[in-house]
TIMI-612062 format. One record per residue (C-alpha): x, y, z; residue in three letters. Coordinates in Angstrom, 3 decimals. Layout:
N
<<X; Y; Z>; ALA>
...
This chain:
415
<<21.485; -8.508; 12.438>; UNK>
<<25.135; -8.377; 10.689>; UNK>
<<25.285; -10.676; 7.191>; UNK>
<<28.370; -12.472; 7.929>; UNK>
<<28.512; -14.776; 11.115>; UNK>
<<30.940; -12.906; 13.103>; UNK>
<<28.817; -9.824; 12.953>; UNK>
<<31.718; -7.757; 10.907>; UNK>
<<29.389; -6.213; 8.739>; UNK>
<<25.452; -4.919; 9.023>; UNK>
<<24.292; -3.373; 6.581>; UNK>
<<22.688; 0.613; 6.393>; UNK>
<<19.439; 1.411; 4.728>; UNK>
<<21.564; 3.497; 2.242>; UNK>
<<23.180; 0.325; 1.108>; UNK>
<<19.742; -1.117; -0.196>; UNK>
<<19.703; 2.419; -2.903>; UNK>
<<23.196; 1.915; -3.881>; UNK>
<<25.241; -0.677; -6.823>; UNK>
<<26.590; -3.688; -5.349>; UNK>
<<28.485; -6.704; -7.713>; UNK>
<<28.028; -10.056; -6.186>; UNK>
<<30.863; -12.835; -7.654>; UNK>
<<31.912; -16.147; -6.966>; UNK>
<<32.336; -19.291; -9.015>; UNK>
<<29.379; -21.730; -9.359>; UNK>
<<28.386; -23.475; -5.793>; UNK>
<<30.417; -20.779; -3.539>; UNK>
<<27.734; -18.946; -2.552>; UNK>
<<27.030; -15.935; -4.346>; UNK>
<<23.292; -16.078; -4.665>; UNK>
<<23.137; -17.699; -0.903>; UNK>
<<25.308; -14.637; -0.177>; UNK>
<<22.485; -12.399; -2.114>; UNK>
<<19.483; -14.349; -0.461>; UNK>
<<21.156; -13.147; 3.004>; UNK>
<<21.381; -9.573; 1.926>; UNK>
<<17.719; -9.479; 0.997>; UNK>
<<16.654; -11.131; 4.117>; UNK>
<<18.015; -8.442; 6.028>; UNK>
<<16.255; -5.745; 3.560>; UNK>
<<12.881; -7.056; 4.205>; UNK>
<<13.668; -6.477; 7.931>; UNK>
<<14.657; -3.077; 7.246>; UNK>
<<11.107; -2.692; 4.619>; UNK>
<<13.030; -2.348; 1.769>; UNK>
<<11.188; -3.827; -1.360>; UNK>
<<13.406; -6.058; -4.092>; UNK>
<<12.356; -7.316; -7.695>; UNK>
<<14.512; -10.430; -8.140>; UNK>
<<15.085; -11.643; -11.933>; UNK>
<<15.699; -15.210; -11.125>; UNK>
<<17.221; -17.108; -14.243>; UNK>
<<17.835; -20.244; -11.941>; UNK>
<<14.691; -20.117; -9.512>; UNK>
<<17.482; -19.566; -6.533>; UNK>
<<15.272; -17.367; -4.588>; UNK>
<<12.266; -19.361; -3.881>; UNK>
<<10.890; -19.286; -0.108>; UNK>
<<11.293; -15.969; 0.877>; UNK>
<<8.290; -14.643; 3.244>; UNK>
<<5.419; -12.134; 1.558>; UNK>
<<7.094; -12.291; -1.912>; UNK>
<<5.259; -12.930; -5.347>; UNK>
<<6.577; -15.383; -7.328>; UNK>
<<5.495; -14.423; -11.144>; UNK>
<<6.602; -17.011; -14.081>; UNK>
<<7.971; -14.842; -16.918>; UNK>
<<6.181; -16.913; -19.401>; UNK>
<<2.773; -15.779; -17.384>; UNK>
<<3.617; -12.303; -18.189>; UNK>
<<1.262; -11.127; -20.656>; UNK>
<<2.928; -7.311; -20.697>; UNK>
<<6.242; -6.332; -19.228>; UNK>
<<5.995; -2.653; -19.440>; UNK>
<<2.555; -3.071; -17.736>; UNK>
<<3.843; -4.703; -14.986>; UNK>
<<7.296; -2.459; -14.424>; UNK>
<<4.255; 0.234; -14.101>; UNK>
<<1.788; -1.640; -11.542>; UNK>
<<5.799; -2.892; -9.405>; UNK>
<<6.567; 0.625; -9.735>; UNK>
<<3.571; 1.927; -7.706>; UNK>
<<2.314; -1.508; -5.645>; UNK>
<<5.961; -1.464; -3.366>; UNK>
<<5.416; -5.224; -3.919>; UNK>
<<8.569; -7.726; -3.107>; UNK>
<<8.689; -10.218; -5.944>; UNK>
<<10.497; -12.887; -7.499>; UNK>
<<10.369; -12.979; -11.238>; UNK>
<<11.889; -16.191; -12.564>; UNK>
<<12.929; -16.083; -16.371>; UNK>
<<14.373; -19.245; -16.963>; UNK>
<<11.424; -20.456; -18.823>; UNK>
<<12.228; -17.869; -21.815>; UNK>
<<15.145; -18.367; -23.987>; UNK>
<<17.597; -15.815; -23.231>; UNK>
<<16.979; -13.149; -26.659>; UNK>
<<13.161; -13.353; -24.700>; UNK>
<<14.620; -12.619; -21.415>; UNK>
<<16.399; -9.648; -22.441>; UNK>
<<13.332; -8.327; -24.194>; UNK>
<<11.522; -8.383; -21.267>; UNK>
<<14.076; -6.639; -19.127>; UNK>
<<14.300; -4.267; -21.649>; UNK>
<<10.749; -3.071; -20.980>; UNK>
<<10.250; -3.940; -17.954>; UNK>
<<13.290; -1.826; -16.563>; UNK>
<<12.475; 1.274; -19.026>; UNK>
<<8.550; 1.212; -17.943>; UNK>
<<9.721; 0.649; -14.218>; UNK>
<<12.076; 3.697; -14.267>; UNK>
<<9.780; 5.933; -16.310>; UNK>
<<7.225; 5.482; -13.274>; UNK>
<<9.505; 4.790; -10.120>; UNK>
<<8.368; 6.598; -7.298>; UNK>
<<11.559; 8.121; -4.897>; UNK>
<<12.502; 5.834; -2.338>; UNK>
<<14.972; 3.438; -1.607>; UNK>
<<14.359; -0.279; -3.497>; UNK>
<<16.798; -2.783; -4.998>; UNK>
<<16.714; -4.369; -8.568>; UNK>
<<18.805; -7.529; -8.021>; UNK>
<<19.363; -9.717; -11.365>; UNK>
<<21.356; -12.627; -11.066>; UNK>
<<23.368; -14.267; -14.189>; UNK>
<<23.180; -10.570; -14.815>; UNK>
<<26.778; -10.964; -17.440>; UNK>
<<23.505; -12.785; -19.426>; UNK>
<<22.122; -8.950; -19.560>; UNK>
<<24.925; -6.667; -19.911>; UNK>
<<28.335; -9.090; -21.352>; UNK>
<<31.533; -7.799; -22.512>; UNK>
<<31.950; -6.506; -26.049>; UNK>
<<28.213; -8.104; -26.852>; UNK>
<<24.996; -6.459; -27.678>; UNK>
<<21.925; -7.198; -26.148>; UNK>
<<18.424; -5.672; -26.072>; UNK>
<<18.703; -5.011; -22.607>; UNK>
<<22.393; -3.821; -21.993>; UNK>
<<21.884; -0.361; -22.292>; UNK>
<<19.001; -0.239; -19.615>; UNK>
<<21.200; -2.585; -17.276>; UNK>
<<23.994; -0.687; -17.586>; UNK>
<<21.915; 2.911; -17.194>; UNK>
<<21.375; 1.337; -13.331>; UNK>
<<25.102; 1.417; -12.707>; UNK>
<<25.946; 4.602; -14.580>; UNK>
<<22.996; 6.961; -13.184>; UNK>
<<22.897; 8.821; -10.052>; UNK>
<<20.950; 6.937; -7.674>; UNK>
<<19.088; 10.598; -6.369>; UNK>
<<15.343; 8.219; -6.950>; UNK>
<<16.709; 5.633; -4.067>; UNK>
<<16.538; 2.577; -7.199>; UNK>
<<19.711; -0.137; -6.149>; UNK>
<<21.188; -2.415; -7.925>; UNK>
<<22.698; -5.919; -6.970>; UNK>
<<24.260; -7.734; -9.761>; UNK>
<<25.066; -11.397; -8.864>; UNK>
<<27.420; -13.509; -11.740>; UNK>
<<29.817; -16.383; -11.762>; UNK>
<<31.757; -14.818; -14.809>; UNK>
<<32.836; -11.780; -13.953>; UNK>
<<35.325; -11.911; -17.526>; UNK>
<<31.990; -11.776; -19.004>; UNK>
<<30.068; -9.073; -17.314>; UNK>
<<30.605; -5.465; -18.826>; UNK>
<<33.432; -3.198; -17.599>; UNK>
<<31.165; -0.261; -16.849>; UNK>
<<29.060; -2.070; -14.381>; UNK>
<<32.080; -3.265; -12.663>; UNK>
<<33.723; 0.092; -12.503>; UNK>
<<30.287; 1.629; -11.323>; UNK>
<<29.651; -0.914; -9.058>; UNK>
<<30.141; 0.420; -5.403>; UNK>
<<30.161; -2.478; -3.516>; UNK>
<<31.696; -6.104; -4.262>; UNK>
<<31.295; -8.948; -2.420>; UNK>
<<34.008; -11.741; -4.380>; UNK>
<<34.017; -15.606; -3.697>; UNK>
<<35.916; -17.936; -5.006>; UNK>
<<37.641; -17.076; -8.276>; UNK>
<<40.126; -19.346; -10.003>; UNK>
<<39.874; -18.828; -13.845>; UNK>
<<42.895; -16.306; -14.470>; UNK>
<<41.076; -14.308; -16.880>; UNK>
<<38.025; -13.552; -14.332>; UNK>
<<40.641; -12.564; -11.972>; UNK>
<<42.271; -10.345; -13.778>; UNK>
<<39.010; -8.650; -15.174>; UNK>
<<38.040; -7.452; -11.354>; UNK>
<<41.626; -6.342; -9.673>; UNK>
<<41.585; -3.536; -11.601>; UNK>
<<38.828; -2.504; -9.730>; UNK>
<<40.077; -3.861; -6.380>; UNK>
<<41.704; -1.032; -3.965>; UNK>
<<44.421; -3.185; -4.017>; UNK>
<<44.814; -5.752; -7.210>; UNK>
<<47.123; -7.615; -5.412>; UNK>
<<44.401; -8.949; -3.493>; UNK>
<<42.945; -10.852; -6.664>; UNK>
<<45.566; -13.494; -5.193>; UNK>
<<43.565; -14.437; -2.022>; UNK>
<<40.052; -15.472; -4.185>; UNK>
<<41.386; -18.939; -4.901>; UNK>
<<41.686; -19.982; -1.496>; UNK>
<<38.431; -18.997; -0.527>; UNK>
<<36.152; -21.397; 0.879>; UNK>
<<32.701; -21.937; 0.068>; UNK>
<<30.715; -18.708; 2.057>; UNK>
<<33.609; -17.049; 2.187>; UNK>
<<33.856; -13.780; 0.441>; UNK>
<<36.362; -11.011; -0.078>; UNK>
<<34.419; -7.800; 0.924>; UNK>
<<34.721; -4.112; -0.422>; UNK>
<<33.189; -1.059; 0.203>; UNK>
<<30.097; -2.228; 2.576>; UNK>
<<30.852; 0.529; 5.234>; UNK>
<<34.293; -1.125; 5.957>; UNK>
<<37.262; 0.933; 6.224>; UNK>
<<39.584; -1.883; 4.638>; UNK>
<<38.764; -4.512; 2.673>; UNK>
<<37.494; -7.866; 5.052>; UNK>
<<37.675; -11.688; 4.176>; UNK>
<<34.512; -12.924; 6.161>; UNK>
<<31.860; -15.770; 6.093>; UNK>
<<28.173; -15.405; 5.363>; UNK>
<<26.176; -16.033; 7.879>; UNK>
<<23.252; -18.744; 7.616>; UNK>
<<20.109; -17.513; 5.702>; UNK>
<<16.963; -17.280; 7.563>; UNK>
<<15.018; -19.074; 4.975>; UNK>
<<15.750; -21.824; 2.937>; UNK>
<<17.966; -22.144; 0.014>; UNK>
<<15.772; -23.264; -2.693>; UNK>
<<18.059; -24.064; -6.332>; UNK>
<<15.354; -26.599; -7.418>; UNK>
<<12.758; -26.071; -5.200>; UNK>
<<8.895; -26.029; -6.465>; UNK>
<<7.398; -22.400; -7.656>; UNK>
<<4.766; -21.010; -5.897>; UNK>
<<2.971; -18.854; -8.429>; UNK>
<<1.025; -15.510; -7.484>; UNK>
<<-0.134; -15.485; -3.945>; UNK>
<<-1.039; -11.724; -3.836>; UNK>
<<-2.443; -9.928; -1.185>; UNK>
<<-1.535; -6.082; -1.838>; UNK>
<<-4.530; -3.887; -2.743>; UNK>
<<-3.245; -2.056; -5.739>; UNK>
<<-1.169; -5.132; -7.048>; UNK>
<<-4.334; -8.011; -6.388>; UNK>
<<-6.991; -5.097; -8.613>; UNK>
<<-4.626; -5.085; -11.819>; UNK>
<<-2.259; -7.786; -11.844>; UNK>
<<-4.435; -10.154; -13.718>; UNK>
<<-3.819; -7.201; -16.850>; UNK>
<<-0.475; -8.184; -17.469>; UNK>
<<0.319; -11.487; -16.061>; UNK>
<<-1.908; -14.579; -16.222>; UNK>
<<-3.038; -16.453; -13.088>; UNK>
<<-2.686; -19.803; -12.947>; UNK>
<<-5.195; -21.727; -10.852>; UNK>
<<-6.364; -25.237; -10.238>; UNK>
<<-4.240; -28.144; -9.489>; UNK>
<<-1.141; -27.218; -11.710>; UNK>
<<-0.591; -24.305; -9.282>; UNK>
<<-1.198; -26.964; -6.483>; UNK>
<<1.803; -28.723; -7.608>; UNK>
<<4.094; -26.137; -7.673>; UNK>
<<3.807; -25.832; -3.597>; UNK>
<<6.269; -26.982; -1.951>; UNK>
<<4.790; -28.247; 1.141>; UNK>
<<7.307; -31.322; 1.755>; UNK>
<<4.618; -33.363; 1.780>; UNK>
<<2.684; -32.192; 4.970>; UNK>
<<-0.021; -30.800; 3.530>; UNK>
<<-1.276; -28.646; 6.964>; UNK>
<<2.101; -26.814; 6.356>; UNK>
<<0.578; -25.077; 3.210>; UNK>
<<-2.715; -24.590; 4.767>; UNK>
<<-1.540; -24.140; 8.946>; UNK>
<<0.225; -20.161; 9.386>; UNK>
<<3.540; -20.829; 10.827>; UNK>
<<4.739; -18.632; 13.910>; UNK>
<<6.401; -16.596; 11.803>; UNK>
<<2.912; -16.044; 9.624>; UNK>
<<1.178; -15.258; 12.692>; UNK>
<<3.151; -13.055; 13.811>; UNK>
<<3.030; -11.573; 10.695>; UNK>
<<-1.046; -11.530; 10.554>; UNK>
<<-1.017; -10.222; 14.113>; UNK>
<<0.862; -7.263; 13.143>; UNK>
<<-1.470; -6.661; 10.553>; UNK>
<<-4.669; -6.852; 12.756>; UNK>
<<-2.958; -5.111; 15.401>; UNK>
<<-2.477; -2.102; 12.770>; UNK>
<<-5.830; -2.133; 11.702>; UNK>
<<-7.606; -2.739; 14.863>; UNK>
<<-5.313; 0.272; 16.116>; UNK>
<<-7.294; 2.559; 12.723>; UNK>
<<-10.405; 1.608; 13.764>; UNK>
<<-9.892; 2.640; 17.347>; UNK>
<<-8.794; 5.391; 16.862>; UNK>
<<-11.652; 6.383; 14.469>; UNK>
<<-13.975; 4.974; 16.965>; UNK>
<<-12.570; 7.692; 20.041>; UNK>
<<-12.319; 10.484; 17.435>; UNK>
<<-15.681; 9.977; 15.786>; UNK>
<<-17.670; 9.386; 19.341>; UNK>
<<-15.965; 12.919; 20.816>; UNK>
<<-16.879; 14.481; 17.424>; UNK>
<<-20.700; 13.392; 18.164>; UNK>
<<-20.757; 14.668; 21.511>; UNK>
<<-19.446; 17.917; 20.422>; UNK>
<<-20.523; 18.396; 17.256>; UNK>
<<-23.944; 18.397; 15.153>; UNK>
<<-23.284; 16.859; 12.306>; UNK>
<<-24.606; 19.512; 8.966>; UNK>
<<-25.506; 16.811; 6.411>; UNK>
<<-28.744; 14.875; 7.069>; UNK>
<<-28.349; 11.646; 7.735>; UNK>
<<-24.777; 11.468; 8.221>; UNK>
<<-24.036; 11.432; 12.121>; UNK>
<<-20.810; 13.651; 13.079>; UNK>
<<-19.565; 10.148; 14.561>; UNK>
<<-19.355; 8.939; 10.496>; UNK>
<<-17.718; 12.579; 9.993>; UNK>
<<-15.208; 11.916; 12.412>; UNK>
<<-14.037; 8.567; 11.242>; UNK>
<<-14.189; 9.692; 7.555>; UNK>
<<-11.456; 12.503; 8.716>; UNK>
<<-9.468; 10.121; 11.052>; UNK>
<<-9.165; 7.837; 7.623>; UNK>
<<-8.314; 10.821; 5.122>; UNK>
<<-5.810; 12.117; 7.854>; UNK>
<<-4.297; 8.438; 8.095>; UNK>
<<-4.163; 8.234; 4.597>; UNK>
<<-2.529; 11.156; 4.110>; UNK>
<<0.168; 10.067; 6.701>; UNK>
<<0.949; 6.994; 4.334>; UNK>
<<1.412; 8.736; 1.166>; UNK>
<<3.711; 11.506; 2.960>; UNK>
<<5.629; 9.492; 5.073>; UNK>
<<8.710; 7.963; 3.730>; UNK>
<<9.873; 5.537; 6.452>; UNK>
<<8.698; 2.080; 4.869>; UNK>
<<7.587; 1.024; 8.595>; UNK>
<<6.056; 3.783; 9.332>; UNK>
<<3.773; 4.108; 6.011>; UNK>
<<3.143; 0.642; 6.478>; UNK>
<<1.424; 1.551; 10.144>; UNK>
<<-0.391; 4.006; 8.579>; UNK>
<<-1.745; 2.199; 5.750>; UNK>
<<-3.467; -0.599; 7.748>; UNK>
<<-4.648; 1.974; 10.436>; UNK>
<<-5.706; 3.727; 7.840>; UNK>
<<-7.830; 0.851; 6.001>; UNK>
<<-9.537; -0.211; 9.954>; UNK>
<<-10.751; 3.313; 9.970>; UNK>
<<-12.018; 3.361; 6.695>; UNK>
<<-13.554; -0.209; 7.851>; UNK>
<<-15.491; 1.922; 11.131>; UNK>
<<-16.428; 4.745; 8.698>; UNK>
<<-18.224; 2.717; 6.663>; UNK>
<<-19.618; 0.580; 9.525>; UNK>
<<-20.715; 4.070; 10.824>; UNK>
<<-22.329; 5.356; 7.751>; UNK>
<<-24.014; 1.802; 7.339>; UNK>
<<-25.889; 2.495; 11.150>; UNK>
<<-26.734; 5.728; 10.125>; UNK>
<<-28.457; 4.960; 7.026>; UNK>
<<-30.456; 2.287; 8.881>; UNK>
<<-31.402; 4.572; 11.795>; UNK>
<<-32.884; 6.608; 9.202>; UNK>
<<-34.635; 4.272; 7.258>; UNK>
<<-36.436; 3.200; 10.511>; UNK>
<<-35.289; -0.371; 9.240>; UNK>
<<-34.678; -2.263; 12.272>; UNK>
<<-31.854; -5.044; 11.361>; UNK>
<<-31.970; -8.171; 12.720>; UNK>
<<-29.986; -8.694; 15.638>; UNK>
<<-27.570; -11.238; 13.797>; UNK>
<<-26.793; -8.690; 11.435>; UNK>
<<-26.025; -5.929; 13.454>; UNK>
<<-23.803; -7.805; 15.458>; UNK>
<<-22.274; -8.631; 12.171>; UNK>
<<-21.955; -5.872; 10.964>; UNK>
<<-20.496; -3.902; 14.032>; UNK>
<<-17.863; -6.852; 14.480>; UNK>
<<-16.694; -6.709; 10.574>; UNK>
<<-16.499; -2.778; 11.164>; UNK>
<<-16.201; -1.997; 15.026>; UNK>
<<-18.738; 0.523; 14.705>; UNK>
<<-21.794; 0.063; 16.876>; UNK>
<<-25.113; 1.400; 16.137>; UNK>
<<-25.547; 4.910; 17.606>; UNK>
<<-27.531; 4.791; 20.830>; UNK>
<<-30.494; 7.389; 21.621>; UNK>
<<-29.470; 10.537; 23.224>; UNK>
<<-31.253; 10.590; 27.186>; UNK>
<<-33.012; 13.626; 26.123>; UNK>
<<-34.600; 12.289; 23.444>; UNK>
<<-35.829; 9.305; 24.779>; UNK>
<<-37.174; 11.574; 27.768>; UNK>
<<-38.895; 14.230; 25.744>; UNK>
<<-40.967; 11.425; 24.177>; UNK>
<<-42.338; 10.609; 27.396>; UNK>
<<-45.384; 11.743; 29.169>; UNK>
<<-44.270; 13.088; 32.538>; UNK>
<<-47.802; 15.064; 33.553>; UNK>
<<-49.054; 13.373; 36.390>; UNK>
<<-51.685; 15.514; 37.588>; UNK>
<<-54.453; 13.418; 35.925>; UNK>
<<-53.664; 11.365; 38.343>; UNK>
């Protein structure tokens, strides 16, 4: 789907790895422009960290939404986002702003140090805040490193500000993309056309209306005036926070290390549920779909285990006591699946692979759990075996035909 509602530009994957400057006066659009941008990223599987100064980026589906003054260790967490592929929103208005640069100091040197290659955006709003004109902050260095360095490790960069007089030079003459609103203060105007392909066009951004944006670079020939189309998801200036809902493996075992979970009723309060409480408990049809997907994926592993693992048995005797070649087979499906999503560096893909990868781990271990009671002589109870085989869609192995006939007593002539 195109970003602007005449369809005049859609954005490529390579867009999400490269340096984009978002501008418009306050209340024209520029972080409703940004919120657009991302929602088509998260179709693509692209993964953002937002640094929300104004909590404008609230409501958008399978993020995290961290509160900086949770964060109990910024480099620690650049690390864990570094590795986890995690989408989240970290909102920084609750520091004062010497704080906030602090933290983006080490959170963008730790994140860097540890990024793994593939395309993901870094979008900071206010982001003149970071990096101003003629100023020194603890941060500029590292904000301006994102502009200046090549981006061969697939890290973007969307900067989003109202000031653009502000905002240093070198990020605006790095900056590959620009997306300009409304502009009517002469000295922001004439602190972009220099970078404009044509300056005279600085001249069109007070008549802008509100959505409306000049547009440069973005895989367009010649520069386009065009409106942004309506975001998917809802626009959310002052809207509630909803703190830390993880549900990523790597990011749920060590987030609690550097950022504090809030529980209990103050976390209650900060959903937004517009006061229909099923809405925060009831998925909508966009979560379903979403856990569908998920279960599809998985259930997918574990079949897949389940046919490889029972033609393994039939074919195969399995060398380690205990240990049926069924279990062998899924435990090879899962490394092989595994495999496939560290390798593979389509973000769609890997993410097929990961789930499939986790229900055949699931079988596996259903498998091996059979096994061990089959050689116990344990008989389970017949409640918890069809628990067990429904949490793991392995079934308990059955007894081959000739063993059950070599245990009988077929002479008949005392008869």
């Amino acid at each position: 789907m195109a970003i602007t509602t005449k369809s005049e530009i859609e954005l490529e994957s390579s867009f999400y790895g490269d340096k984009t400057i978002l501008i418009s006066k306050t209340g024209y659009g520029k972080s409703y422009a940004a919120r657009v941008i991302i929602e088509e990223g998260i179709k693509k599987g692209h993964t953002f960290i937002i640094i929300d100064p104004q909590d404008a980026y609230q409501n958008l589906p399978n993020f995290e939404y961290i509160n900086s003054k949770d964060i109990k260790s910024a480099q620690g967490l650049g690390v864990l986002l570094s590795q986890s592929n995690r989408n989240v929103v970290i909102m920084t208005k609750f520091l004062t702003l010497e704080n906030q640069n602090k933290f983006l100091q080490s959170f963008i040197r730790a994140f860097k140090r540890h990024i793994r290659k593939g395309i993901q955006t870094l979008v900071i709003d206010e982001i003149h805040k970071f990096a101003p004109e003629g100023q020194n902050t603890l941060s500029k260095d590292d904000v301006r490193g994102l502009f200046q360095e090549s981006r061969s490790d697939g890290l973007g960069i969307i900067g989003i500000s109202q000031r653009p007089q502000r905002l240093d030079k070198t990020c605006l003459a790095q900056a590959e993309h620009f997306a300009v609103g409304r502009v009517t203060a002469y000295r922001d105007k004439e602190s972009i056309k220099n970078y404009l392909d044509n300056p005279d066009d600085v001249e069109k951004l007070p008549d802008l209306e509100k959505g409306e944006f000049f547009f440069f670079g973005f895989g367009l020939d010649k520069p386009l005036i065009a409106k942004i189309r309506k975001a998917e998801t809802k626009h959310s200036g002052d809207s509630p926070k909803n703190l830390l809902n993880e549900d990523k493996i790597l990011y749920d075992k060590h987030s609690r290390k550097y950022v504090k979970y809030s529980r209990g009723k103050q976390m209650e309060d900060n959903i937004d549920t517009n006061k229909e409480p099923l809405k925060g408990i009831i998925p909508s049809m966009e979560g379903f779909k979403d856990l569908s997907m998920l279960g599809m994926k998985a259930a997918m592993g574990t079949a897949v285990a389940g046919v490889i693992g029972t033609l393994v048995a039939a074919r195969i005797k399995s060398p380690i006591p205990v240990v049926s070649s069924r279990t062998l087979g899924g435990l090879a499906t899962t490394i092989t699946l595994y495999t496939g999503f560290r390798t593979i560096p389509a973000e769609r893909i890997k993410s097929v692979f990961k789930y499939a990868a986790a229900g055949s781990a699931a079988f596996t271990v259903g498998s091996l759990a059979f096994d061990i009671v089959q050689a116990s002589g344990f008989r389970l109870p017949r409640l918890a075996t069809f628990a067990l085989a429904t949490a793991t869609g392995a079934q308990p192995l059955s007894v081959e035909k000739s063993e059950v006939e070599s245990n009988v007593d077929l002479n008949t002539k005392f008869a």
